[in-house]
HTML snippet that shows the backbone in 3Dmol.js (N, CA, C, O; Angstrom):
<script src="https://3Dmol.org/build/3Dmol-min.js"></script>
<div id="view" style="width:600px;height:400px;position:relative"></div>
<script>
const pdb = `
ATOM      1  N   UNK A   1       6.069  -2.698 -11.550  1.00  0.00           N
ATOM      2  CA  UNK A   1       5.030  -2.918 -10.556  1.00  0.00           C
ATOM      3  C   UNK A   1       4.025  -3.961 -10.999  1.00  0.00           C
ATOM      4  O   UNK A   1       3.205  -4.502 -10.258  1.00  0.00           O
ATOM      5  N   UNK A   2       4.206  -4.206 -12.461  1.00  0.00           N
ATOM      6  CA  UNK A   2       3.265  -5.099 -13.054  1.00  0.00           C
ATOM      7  C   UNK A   2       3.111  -6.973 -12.457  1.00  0.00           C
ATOM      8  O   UNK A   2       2.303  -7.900 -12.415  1.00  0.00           O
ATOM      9  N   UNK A   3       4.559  -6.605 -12.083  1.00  0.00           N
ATOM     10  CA  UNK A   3       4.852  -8.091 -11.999  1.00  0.00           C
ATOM     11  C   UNK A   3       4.603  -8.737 -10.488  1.00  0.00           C
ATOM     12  O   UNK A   3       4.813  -9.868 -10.047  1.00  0.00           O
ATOM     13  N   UNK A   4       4.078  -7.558  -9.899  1.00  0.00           N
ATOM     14  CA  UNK A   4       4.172  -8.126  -8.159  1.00  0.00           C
ATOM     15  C   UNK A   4       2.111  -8.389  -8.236  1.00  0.00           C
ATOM     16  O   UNK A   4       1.208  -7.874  -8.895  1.00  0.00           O
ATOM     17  N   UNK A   5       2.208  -9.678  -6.944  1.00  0.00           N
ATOM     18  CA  UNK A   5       0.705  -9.434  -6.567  1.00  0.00           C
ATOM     19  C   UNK A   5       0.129  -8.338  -5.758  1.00  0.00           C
ATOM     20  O   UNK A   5       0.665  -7.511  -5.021  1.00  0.00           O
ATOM     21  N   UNK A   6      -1.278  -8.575  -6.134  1.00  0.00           N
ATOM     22  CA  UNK A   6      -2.174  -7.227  -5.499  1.00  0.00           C
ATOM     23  C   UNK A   6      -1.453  -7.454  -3.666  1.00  0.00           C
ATOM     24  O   UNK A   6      -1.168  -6.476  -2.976  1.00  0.00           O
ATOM     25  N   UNK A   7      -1.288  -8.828  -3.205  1.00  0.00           N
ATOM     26  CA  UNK A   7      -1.385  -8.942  -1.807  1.00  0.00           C
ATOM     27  C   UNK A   7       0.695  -8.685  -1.756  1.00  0.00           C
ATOM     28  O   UNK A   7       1.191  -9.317  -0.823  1.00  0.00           O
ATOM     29  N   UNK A   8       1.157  -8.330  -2.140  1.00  0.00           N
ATOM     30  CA  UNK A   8       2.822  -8.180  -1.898  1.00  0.00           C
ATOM     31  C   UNK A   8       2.528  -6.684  -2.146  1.00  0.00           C
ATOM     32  O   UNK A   8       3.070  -5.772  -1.521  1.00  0.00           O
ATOM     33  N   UNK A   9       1.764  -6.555  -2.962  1.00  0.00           N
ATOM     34  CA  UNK A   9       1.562  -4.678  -2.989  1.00  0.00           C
ATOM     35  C   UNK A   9       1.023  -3.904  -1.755  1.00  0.00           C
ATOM     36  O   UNK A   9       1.157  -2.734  -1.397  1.00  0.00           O
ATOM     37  N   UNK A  10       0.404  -4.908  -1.261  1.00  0.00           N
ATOM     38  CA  UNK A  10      -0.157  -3.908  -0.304  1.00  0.00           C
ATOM     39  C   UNK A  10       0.570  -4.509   0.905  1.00  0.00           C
ATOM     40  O   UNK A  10       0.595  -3.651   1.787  1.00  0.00           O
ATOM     41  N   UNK A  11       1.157  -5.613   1.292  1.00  0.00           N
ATOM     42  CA  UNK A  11       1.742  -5.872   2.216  1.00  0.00           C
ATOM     43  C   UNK A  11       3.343  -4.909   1.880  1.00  0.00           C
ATOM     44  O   UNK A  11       4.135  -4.717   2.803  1.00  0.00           O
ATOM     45  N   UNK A  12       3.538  -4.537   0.863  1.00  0.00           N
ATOM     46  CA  UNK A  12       4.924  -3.710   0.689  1.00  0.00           C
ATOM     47  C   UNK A  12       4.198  -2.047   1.083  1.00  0.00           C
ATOM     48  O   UNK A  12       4.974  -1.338   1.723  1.00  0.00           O
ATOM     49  N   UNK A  13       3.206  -1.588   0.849  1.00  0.00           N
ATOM     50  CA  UNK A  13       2.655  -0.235   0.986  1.00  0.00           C
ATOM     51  C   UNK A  13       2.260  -0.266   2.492  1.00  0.00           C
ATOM     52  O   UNK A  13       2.177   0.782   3.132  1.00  0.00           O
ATOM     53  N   UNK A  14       1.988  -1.640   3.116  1.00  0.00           N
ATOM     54  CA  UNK A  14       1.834  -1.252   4.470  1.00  0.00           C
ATOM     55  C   UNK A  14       3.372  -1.442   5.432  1.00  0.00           C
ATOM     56  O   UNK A  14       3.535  -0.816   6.479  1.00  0.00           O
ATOM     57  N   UNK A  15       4.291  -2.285   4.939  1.00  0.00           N
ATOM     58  CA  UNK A  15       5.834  -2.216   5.751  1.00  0.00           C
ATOM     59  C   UNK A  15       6.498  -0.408   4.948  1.00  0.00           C
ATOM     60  O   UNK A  15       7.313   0.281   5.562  1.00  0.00           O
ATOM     61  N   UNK A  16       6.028  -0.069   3.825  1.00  0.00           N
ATOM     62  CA  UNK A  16       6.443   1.408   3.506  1.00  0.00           C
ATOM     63  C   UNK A  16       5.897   2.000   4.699  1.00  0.00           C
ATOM     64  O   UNK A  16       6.839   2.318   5.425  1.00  0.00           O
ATOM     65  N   UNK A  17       5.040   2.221   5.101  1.00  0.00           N
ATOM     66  CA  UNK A  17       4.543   3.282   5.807  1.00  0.00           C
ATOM     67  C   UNK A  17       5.088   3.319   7.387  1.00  0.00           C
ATOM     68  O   UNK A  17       5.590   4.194   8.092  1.00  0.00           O
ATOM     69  N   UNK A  18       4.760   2.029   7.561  1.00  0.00           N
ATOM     70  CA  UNK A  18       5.468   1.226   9.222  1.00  0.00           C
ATOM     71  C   UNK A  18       6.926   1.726   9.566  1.00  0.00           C
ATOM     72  O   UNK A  18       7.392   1.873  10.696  1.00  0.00           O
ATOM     73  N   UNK A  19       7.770   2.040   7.928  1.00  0.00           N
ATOM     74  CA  UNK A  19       9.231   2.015   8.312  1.00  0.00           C
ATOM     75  C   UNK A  19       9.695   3.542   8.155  1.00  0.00           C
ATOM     76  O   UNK A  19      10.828   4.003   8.295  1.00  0.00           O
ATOM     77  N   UNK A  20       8.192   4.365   7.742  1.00  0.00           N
ATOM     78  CA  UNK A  20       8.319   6.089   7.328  1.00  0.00           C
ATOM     79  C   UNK A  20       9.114   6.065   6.295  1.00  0.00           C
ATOM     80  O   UNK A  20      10.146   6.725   6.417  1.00  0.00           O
ATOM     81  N   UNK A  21       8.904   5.348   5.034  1.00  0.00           N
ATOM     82  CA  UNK A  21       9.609   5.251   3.990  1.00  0.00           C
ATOM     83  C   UNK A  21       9.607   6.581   3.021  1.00  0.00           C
ATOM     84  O   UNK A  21       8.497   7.110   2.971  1.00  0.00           O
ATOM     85  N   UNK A  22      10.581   7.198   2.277  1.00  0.00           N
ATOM     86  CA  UNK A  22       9.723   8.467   1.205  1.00  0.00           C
ATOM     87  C   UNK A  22       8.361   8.707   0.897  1.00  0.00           C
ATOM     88  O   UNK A  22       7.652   7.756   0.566  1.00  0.00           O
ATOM     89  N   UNK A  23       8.006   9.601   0.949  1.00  0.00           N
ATOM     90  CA  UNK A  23       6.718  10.022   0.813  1.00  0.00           C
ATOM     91  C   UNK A  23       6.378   9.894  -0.753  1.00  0.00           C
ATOM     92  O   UNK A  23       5.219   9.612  -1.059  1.00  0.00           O
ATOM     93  N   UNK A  24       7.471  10.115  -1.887  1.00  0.00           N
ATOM     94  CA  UNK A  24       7.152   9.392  -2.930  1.00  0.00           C
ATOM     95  C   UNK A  24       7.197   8.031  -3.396  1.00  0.00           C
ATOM     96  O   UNK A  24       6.964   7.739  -4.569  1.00  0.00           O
ATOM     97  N   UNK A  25       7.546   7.034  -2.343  1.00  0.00           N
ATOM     98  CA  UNK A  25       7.818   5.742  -2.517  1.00  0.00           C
ATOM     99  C   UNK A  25       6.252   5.338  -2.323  1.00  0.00           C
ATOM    100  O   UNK A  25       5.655   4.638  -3.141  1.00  0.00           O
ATOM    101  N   UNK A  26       5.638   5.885  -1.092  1.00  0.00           N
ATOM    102  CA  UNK A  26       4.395   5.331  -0.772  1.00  0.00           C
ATOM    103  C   UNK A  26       3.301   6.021  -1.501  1.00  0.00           C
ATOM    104  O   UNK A  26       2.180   5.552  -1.306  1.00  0.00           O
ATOM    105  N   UNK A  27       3.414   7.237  -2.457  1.00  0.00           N
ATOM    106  CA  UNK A  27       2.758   7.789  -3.321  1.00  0.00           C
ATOM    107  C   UNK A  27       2.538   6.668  -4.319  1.00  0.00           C
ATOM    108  O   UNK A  27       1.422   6.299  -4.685  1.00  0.00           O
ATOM    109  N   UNK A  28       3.539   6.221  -4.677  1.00  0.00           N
ATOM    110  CA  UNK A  28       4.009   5.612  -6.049  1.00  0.00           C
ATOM    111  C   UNK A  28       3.124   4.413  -5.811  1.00  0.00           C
ATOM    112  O   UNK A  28       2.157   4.275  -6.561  1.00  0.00           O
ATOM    113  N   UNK A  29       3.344   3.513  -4.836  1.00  0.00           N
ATOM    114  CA  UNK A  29       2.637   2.386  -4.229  1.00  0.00           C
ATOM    115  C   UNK A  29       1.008   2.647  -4.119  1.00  0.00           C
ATOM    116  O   UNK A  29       0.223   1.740  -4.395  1.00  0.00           O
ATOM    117  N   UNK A  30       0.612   3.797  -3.746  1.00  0.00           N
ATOM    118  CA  UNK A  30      -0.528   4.205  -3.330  1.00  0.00           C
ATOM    119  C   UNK A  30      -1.356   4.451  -5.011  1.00  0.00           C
ATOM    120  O   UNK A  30      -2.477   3.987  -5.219  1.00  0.00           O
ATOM    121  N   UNK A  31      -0.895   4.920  -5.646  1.00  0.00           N
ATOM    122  CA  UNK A  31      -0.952   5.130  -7.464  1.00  0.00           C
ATOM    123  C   UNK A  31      -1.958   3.423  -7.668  1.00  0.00           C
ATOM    124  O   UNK A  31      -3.124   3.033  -7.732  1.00  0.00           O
ATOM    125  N   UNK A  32      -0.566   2.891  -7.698  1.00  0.00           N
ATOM    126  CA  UNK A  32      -0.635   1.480  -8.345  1.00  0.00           C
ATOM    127  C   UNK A  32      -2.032   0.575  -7.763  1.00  0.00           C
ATOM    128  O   UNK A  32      -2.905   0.044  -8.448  1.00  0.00           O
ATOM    129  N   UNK A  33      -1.909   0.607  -6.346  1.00  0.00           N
ATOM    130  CA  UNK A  33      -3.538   0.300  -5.615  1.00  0.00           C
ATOM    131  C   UNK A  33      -4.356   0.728  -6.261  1.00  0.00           C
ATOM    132  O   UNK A  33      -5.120  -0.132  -6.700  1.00  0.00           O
ATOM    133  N   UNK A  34      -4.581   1.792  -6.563  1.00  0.00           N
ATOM    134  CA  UNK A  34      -5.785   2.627  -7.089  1.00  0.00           C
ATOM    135  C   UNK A  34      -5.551   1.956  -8.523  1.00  0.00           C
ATOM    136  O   UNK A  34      -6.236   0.986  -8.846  1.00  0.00           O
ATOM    137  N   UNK A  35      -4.706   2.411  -9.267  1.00  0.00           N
ATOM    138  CA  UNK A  35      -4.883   1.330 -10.899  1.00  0.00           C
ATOM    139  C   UNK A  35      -5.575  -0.236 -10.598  1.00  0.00           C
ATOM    140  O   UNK A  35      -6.483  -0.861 -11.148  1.00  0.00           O
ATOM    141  N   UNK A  36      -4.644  -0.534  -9.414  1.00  0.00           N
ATOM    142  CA  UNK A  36      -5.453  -1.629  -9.845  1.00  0.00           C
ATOM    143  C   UNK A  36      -6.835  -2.304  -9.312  1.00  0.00           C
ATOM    144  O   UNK A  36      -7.330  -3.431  -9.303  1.00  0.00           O
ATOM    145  N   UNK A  37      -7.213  -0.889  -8.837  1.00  0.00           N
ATOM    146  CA  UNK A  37      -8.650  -1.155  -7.969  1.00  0.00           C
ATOM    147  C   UNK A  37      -9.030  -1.954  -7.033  1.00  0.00           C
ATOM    148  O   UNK A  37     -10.039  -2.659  -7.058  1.00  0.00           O
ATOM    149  N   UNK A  38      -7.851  -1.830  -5.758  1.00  0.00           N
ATOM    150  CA  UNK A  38      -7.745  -2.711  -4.896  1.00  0.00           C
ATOM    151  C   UNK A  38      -8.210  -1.962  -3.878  1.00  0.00           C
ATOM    152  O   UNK A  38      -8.124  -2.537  -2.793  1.00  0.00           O
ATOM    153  N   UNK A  39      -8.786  -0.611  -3.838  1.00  0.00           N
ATOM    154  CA  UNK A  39      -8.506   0.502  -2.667  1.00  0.00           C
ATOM    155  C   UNK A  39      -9.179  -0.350  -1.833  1.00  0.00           C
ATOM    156  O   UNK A  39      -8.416  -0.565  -0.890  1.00  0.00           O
ATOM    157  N   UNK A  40     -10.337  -1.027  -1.660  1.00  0.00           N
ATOM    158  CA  UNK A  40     -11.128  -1.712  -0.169  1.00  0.00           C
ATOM    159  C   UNK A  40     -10.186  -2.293   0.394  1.00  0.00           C
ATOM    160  O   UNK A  40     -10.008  -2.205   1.609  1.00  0.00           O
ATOM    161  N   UNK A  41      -9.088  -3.292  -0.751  1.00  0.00           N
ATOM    162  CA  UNK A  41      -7.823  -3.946   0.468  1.00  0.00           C
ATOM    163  C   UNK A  41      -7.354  -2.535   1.490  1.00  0.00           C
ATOM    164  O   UNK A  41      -7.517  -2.624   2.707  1.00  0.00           O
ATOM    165  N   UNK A  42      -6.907  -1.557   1.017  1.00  0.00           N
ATOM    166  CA  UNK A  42      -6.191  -0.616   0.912  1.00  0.00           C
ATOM    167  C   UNK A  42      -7.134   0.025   1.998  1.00  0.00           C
ATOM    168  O   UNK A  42      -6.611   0.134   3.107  1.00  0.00           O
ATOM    169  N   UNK A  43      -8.151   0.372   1.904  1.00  0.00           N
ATOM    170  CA  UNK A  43      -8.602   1.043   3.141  1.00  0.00           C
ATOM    171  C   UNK A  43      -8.759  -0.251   4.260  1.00  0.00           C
ATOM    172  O   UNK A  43      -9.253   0.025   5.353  1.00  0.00           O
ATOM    173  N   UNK A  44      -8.576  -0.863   4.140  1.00  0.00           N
ATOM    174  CA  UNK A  44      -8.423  -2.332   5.706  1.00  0.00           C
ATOM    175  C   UNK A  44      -7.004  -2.060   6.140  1.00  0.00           C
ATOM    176  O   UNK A  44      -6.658  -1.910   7.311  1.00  0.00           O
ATOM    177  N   UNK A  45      -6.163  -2.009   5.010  1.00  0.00           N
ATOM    178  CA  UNK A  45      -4.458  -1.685   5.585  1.00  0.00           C
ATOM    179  C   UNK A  45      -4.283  -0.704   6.487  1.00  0.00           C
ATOM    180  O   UNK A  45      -3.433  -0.704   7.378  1.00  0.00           O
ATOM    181  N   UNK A  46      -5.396   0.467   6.179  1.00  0.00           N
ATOM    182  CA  UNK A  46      -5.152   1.808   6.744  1.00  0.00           C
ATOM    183  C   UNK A  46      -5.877   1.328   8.230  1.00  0.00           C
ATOM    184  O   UNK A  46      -5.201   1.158   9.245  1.00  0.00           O
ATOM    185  N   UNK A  47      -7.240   1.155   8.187  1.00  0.00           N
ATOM    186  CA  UNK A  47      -7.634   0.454   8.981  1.00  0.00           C
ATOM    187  C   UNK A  47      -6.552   0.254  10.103  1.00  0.00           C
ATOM    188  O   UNK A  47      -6.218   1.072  10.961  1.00  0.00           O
ATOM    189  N   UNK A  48      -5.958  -1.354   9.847  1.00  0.00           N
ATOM    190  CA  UNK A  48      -5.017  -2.174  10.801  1.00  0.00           C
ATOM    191  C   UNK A  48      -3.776  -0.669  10.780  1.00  0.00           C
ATOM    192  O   UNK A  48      -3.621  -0.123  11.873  1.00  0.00           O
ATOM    193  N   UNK A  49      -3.177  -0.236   9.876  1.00  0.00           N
ATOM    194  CA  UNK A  49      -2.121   1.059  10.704  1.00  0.00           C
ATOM    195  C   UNK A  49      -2.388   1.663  11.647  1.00  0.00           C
ATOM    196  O   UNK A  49      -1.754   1.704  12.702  1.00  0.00           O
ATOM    197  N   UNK A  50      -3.559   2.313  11.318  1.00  0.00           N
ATOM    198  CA  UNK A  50      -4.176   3.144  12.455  1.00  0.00           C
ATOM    199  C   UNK A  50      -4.803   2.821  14.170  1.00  0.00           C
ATOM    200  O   UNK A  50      -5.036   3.488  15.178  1.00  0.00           O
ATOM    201  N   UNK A  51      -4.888   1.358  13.732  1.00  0.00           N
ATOM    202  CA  UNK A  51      -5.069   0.822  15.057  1.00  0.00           C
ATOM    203  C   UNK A  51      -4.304   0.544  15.722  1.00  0.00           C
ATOM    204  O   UNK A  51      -4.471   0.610  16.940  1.00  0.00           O
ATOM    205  N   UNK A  52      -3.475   0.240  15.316  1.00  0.00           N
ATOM    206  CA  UNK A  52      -2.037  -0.065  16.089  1.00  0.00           C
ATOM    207  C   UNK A  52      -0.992   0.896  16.346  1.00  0.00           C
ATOM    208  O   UNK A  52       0.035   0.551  16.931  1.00  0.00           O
TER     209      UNK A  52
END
`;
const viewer = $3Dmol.createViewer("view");
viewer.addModel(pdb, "pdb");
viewer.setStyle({}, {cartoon: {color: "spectrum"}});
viewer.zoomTo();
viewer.render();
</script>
C-alpha cells in the first residue's frame, strides 16, 4: 500500500465502495487513509458517495 498515492488511494476506496467490494477490502483501504492522515480527503469522498 506503500507504494500507491494518497489520491489513487482514495480514488481506489471510493470505486471499492461504488462496486460493494468486501467489507474487508474497504476496511483495509479505510486503515491505510487513517495511517496516512488523509481522513479530510476521506470525509469529502464520503461526502460525494453519499450525494449521489
Amino acid at each position: 500500500m506503500k507504494y500507491i498515492s494518497d489520491e489513487l488511494l482514495l480514488e481506489s476506496y471510493s470505486k471499492a465502495i461504488g462496486l460493494k467490494l468486501e467489507k474487508d477490502f474497504i476496511l483495509l483501504l479505510e486503515k491505510e487513509i487513517q495511517r496516512r492522515k488523509v481522513n479530510e480527503a476521506l470525509a469529502k469522498v464520503n461526502t460525494c458517495l453519499t450525494a449521489s
